[in-house]
N, C-alpha and C positions, 0 to 999 in steps of 0.2 A: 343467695339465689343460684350462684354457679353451682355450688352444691346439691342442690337440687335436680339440679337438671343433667349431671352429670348424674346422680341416681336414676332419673327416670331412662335416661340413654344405655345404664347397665340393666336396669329391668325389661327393657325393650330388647335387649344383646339375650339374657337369658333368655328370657321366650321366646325368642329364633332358634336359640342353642338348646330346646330342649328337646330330643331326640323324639320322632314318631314313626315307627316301625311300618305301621300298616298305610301311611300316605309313602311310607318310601317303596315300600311292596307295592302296593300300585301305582308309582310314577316308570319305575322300573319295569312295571308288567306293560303298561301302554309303550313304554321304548320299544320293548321286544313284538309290539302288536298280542301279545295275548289276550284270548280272552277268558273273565274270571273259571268259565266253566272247563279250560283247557289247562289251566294250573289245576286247579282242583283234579283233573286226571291224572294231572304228573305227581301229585305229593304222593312221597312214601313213607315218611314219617308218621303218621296216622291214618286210622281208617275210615272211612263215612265219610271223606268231605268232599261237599258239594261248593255248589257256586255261591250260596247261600253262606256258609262257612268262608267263604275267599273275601266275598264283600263284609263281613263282619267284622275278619280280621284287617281289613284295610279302614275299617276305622277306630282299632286300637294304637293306643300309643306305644304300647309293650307287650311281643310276642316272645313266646320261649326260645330258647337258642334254639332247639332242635327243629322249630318249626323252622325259622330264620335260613339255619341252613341249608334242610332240604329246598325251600324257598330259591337261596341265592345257588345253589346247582342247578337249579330249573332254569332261571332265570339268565347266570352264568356269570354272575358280580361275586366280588366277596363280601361271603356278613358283615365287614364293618362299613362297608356303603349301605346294606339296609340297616346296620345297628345308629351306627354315627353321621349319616349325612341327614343333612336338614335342607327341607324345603322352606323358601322365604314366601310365604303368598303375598307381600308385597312387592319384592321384586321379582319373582319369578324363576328366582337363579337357586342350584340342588349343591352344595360344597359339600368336601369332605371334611368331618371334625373329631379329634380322638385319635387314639392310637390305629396303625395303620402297617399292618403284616400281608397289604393283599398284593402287593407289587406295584403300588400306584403312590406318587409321594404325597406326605402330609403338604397342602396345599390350600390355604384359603384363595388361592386366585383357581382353582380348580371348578370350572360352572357349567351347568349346560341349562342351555335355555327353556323352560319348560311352554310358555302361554301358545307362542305358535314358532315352532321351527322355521317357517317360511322366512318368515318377517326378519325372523334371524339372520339366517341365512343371507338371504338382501341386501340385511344391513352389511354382514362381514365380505360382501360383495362387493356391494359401494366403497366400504373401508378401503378392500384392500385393491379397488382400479384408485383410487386417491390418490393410496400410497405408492402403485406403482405411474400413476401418471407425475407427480411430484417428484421419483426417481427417475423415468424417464426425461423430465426436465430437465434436470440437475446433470446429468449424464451428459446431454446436448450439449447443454450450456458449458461442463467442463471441457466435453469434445473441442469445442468451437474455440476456447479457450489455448487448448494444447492441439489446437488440429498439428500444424507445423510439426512437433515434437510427434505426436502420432503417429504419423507419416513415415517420420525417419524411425520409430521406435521397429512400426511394420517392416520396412524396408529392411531393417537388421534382423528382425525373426525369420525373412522370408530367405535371407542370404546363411543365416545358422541353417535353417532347418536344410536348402541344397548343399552345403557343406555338408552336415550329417547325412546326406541322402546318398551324395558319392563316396563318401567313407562304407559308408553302408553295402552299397554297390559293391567297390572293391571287394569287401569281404565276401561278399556274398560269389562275387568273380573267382577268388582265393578259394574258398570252398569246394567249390564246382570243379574248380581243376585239380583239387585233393580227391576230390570223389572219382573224378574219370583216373586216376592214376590208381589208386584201392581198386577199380573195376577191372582196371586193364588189367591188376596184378591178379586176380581174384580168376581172371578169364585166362590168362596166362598159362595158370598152373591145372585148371581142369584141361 
């Protein structure tokens, strides 16, 4: 029985994994807000094509390279995100799969949200006041912990940093009365 169903979990995995060109040409084209009729003005790799042609090619699974590419300079991705990334319509999420020359790393934790960005968004909103309300806590709480130690830790930066401040000084003092002596010697001899 496990084996079974370890089958059907690989035949589920393949047909995630199996590449479609033209949902990734227009997941890609709606990022960028294009519309069909605005690609079809930009391709140079062939001639005649309309918006007609853009929406037909977004429902193949496999486009030639050369269109791909002119596609992904329009676009401004590299062909192996429209060759190799896969869209989940169950989850929603676009990874990258396959070898990977476009400067971005082979990555299955690599996703972007496709159903609504908003919501997204929100969420990784929510997330991340969470996580900084939880480090802000944590933070307190150590504070209040080593307030004492704190204190003194301040109190010794504050007395480094006037040390270095009169060191600083000095030099700076040193300098200035090298400079009027160069000056004077400078004024001297005109």
């Amino acid at each position: 029985m496990a084996d079974k169903d370890n089958h059907q979990k690989e035949e589920v995995t393949e047909k995630k994994r199996k590449p479609n060109h033209g949902k990734n040409v227009k997941w890609f084209r709606k990022q960028k807000g294009y519309s069909q009729e605005y690609l079809a003005t930009q391709i140079k790799c062939k001639e005649g094509v309309t918006q007609q042609t853009i929406s037909e090619w977004e429902k193949e699974e496999v486009l030639p390279i050369e269109i791909l590419e002119d596609i992904a300079r329009i676009l401004e991705v590299g062909v192996s995100w429209l060759e190799d990334s896969i869209l989940d319509d169950e989850s929603g999420f676009f990874s990258q799969d396959g070898d990977n020359n476009n400067n971005f790393q082979k990555n299955e934790n690599v996703t972007f949200t496709v159903h609504n960005p908003l919501q997204a968004m929100e969420r990784a909103y929510k997330d991340t006041m969470r996580k900084l309300t939880a480090a802000y806590t944590d933070a307190k709480d150590v504070y209040k912990e080593n307030q004492d130690r704190t204190e003194e830790f301040y109190k010794y930066i504050i007395e480094e940093q006037k040390t270095q401040l009169n060191s600083l000084k000095i030099e700076v003092d040193n300098l200035r009365d090298k400079f009027i002596v160069i000056v004077t010697k400078i004024a001297d001899k005109l």
